[in-house]
ZALUM-943888 format. One record per residue: residue number from 1; residue in one letter; x, y, z of N, C-alpha, C in turn. Coordinates in steps of 0.05 Angstrom, whole numbers. Layout:
REM residues N
<num=NUM residu=A n_xx=X n_yy=Y n_zz=Z ca_xx=X ca_yy=Y ca_zz=Z c_xx=X c_yy=Y c_zz=Z>
...
***
This chain:
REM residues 50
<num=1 residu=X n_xx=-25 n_yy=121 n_zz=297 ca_xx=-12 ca_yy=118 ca_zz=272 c_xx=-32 c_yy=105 c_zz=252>
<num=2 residu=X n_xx=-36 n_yy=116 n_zz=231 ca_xx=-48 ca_yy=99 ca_zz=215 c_xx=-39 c_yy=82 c_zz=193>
<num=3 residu=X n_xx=-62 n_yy=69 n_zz=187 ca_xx=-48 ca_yy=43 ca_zz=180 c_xx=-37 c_yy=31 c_zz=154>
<num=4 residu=X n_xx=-45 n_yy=58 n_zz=133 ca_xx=-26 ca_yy=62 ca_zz=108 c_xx=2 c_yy=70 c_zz=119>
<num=5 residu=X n_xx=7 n_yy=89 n_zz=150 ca_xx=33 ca_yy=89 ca_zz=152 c_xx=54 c_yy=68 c_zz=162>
<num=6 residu=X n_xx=36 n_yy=45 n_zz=168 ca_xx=49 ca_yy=21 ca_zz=191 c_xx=56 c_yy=8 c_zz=163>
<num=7 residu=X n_xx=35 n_yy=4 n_zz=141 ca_xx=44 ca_yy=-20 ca_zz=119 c_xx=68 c_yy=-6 c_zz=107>
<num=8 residu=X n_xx=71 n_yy=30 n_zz=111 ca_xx=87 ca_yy=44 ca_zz=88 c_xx=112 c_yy=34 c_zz=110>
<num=9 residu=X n_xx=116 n_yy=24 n_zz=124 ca_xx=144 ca_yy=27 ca_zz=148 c_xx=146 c_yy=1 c_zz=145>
<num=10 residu=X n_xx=133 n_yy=-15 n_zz=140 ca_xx=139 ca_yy=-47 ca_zz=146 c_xx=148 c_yy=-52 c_zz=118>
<num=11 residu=X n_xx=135 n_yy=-42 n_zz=99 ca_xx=146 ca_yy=-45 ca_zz=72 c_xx=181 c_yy=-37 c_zz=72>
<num=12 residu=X n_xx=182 n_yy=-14 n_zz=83 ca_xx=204 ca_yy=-16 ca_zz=72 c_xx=227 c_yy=-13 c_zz=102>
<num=13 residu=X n_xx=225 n_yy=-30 n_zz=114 ca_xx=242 ca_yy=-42 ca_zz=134 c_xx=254 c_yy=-60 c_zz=122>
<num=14 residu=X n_xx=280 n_yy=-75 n_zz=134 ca_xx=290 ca_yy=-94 ca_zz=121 c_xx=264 c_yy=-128 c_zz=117>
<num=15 residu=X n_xx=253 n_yy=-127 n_zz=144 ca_xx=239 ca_yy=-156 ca_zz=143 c_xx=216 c_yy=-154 c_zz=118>
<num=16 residu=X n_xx=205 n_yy=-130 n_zz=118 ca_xx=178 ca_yy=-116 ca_zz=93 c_xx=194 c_yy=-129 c_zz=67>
<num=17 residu=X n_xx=227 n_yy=-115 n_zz=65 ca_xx=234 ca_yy=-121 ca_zz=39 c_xx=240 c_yy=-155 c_zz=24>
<num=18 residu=X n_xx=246 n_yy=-179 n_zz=49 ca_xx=242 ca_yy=-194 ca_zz=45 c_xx=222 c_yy=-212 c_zz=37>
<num=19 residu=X n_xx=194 n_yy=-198 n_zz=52 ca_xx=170 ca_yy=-211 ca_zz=49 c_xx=157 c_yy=-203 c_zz=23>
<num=20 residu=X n_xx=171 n_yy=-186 n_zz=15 ca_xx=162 ca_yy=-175 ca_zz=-11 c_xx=177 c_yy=-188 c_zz=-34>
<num=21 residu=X n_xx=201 n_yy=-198 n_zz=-30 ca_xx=219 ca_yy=-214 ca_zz=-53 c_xx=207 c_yy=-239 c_zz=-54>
<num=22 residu=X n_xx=204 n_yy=-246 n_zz=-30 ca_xx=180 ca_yy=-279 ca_zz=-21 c_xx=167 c_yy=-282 c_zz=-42>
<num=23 residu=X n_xx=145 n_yy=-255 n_zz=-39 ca_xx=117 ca_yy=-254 ca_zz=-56 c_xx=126 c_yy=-254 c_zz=-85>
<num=24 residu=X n_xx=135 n_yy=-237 n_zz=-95 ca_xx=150 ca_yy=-235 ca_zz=-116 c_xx=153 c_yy=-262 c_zz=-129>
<num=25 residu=X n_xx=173 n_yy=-270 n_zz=-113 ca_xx=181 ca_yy=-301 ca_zz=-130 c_xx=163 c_yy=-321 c_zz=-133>
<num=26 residu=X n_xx=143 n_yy=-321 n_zz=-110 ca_xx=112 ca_yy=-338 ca_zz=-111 c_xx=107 c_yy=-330 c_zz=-142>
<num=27 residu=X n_xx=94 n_yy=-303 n_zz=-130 ca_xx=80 ca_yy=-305 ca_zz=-159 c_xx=91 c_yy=-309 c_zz=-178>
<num=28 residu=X n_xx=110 n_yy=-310 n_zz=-194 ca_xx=121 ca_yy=-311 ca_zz=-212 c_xx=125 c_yy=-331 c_zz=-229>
<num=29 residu=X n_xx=117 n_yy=-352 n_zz=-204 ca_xx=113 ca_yy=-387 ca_zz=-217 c_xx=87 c_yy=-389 c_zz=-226>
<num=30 residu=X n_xx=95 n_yy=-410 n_zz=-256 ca_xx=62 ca_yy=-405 ca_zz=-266 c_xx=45 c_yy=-420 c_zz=-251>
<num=31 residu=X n_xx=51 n_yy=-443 n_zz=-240 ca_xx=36 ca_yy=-456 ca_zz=-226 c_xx=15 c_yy=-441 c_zz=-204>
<num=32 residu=X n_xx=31 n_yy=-421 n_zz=-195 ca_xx=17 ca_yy=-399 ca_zz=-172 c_xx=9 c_yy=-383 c_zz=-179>
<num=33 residu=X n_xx=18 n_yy=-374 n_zz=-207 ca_xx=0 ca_yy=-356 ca_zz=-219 c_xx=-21 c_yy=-363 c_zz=-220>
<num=34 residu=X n_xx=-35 n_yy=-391 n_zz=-231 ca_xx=-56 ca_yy=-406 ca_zz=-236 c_xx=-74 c_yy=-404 c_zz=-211>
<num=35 residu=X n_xx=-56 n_yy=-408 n_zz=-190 ca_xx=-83 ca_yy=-409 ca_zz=-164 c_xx=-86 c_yy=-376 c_zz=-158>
<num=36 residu=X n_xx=-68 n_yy=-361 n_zz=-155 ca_xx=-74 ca_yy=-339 ca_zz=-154 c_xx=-97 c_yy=-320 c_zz=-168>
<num=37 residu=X n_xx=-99 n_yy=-335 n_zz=-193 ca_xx=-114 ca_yy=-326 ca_zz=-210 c_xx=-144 c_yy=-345 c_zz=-196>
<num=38 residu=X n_xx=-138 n_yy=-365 n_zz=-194 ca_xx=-175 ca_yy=-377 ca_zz=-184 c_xx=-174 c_yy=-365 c_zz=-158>
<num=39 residu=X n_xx=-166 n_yy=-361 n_zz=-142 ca_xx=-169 ca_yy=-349 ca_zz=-114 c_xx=-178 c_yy=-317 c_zz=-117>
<num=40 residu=X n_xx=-170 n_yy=-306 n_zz=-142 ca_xx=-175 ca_yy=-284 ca_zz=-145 c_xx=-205 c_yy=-281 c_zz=-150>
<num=41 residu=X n_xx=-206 n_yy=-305 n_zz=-175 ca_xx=-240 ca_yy=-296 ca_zz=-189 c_xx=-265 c_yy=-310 c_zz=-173>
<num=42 residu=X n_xx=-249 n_yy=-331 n_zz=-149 ca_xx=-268 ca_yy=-334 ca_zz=-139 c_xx=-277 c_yy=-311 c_zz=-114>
<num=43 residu=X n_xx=-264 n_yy=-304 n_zz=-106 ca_xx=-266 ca_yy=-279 ca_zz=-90 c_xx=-278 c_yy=-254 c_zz=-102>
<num=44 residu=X n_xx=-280 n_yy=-249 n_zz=-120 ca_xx=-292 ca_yy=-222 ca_zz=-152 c_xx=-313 c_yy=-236 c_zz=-159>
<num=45 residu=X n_xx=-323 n_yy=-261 n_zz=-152 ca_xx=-356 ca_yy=-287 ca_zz=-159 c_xx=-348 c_yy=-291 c_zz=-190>
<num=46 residu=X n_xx=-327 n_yy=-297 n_zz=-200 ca_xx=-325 ca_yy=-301 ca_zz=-229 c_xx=-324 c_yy=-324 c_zz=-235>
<num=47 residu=X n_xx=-315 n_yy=-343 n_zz=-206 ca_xx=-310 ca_yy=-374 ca_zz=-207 c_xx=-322 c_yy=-382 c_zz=-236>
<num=48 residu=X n_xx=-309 n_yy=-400 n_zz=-255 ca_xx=-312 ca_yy=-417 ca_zz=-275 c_xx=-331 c_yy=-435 c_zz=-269>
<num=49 residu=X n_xx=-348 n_yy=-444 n_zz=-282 ca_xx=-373 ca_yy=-469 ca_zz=-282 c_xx=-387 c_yy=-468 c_zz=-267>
<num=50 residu=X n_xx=-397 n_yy=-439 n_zz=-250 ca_xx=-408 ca_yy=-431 ca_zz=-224 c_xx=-435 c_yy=-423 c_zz=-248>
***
């Protein structure tokens, strides 16, 4: 089975749909937006004052 088909089945199982409302609501706080965003640019080498 490959493994776009395992994420496409786990997505949308009931436990996929929860872990997905999880994420959802994370991000959605600005606070996590904020790290999300430095976790992002440091991972892309965009880190600030680097």
């Amino acid at each position: 089975m490959s493994l776009f088909k395992k994420v496409s089945e786990f997505a949308n199982s009931e436990q996929g749909r929860k872990v997905i409302d999880q994420a959802k609501k994370y991000a959605s706080d600005p606070k996590n937006k904020e790290k999300i965003e430095q976790v992002k640019n440091k991972i892309m080498g965009k880190e600030k004052g680097r």
